[in-house]
C-alpha positions in Angstrom: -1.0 -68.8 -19.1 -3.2 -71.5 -19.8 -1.5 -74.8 -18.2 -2.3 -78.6 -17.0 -3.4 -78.6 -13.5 -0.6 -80.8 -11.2 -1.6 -81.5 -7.2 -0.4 -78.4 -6.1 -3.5 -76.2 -7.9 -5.9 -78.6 -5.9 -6.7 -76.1 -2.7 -6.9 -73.2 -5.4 -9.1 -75.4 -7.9 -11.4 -75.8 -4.8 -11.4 -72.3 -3.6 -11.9 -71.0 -6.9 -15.0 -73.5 -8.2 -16.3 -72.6 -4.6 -16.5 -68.9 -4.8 -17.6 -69.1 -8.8 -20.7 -71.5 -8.1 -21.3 -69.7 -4.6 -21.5 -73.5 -2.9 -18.9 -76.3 -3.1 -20.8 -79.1 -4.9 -19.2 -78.1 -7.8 -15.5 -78.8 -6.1 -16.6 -81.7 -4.3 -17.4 -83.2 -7.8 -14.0 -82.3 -9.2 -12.8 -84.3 -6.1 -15.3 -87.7 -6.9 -13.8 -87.6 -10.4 -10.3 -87.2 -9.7 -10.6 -89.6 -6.7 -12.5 -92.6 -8.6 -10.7 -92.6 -12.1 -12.7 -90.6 -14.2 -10.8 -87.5 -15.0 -9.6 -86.9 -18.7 -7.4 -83.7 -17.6 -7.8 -80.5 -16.4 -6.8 -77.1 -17.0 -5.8 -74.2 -14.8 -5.5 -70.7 -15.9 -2.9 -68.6 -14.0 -1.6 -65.1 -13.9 1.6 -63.6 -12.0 1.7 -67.0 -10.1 -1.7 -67.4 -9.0 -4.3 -69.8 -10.6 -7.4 -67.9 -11.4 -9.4 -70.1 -13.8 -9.6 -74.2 -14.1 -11.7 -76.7 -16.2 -12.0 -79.9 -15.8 -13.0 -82.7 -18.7 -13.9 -86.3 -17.2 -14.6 -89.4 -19.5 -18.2 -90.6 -20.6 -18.9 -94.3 -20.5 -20.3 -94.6 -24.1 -22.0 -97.4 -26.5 -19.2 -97.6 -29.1 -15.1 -97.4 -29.1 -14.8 -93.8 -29.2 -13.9 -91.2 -26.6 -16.6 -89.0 -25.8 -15.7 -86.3 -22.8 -17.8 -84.0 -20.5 -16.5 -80.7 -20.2 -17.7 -79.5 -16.4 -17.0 -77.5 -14.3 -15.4 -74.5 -15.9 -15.1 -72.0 -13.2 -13.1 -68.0 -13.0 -12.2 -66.4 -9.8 -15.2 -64.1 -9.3 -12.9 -61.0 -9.4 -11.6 -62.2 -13.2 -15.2 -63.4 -14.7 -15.9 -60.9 -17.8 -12.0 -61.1 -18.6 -11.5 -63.5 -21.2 -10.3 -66.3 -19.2 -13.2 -68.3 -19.4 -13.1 -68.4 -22.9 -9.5 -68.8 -22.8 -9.4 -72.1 -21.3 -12.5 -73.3 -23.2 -10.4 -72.9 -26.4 -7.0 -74.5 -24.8 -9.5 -77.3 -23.3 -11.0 -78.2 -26.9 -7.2 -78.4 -27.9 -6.5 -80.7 -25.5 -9.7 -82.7 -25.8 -8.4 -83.4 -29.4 -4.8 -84.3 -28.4 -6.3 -86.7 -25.8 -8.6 -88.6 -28.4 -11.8 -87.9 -27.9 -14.5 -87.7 -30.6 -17.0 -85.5 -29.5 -17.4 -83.5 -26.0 -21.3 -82.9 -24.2 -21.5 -79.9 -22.0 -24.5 -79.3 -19.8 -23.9 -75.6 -19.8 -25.2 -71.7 -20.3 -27.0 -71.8 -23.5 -26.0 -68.3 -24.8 -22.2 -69.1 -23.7 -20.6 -72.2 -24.9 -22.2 -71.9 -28.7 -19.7 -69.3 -29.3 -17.2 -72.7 -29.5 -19.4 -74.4 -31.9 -21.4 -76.2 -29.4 -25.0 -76.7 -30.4 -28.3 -78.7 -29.0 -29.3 -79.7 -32.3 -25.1 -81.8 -32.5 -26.2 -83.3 -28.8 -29.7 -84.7 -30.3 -28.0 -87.9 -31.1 -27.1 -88.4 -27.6 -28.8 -90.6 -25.2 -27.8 -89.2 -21.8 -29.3 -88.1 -18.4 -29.8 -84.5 -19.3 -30.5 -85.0 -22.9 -33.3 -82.3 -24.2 -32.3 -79.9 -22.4 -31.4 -76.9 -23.9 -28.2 -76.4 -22.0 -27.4 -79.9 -23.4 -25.3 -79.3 -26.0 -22.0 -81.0 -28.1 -19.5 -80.0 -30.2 -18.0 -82.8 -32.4 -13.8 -83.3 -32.6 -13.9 -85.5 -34.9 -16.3 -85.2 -37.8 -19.4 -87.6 -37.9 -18.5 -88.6 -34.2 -22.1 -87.9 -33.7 -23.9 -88.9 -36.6 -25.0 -92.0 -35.3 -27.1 -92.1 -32.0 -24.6 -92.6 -29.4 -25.7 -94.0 -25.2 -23.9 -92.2 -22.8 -23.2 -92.4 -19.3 -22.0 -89.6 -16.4 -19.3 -91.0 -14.0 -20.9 -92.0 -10.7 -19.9 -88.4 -9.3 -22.3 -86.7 -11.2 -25.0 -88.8 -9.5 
């Protein structure tokens, strides 16, 4: 079951984005977000009561009146990677994304996973940005032509 993450999930987020990444500067950024504004939503995945998968989407400070969101971190319990959950709550977090309003959503991300949702490098090349040209820069527009035009945009301050 795919659902929105409430206070309670935080000590699993953490645990969970800790033993994913292998480190915690992955849940110490979920943390900054949630703790200076900047978080759209976020998603937890959760079987027979136990929350096994989470993504979180936090705003990006852009040059024009649209929405645009970074999807990051996306992180499975270790013992459910290869499942489908991943994928799962990639699907239900583009949902959302479009339910929340935003145009377009950048992911700085494994190139050979997150094209399999439409996201592209070639979409993100209108995108000024930190991480721009890199090939695990990609985008994936919501609504169409939200990218057409170059578009500035800006990580929260957690991101550093």
């Amino acid at each position: 079951m795919i659902r929105h993450a409430t206070a309670a999930d935080h000590p699993a987020i953490r645990e969970i984005n800790i033993a994913a990444f292998g480190q915690p500067d992955e849940a110490d950024l979920i943390e900054r977000l949630r703790a200076d504004g900047d978080k759209v939503f976020e998603l937890v995945a959760e079987e027979a009561g136990a929350v096994v998968g989470h993504i979180l989407y936090s705003r990006l400070w852009a040059d024009s009146v649209n929405l645009y969101a970074a999807l990051a971190p996306m992180a499975v319990r270790p013992d459910r990677q290869k499942s489908g959950i991943g994928s799962q709550l990639v699907r239900a977090s583009l949902e959302a994304a479009r339910e929340f309003g935003a145009h377009a959503v950048i992911v700085l991300g494994h190139p050979a996973y997150y094209p399999k949702f439409g996201f592209t490098p070639e979409a993100a090349q209108a995108v000024k940005a930190p991480y721009s040209g890199s090939p695990a820069f990609m985008a994936l527009e919501i609504e169409d032509g939200a990218l057409a035009e170059p578009v500035m945009v800006a990580y929260p301050d957690a991101f550093g």
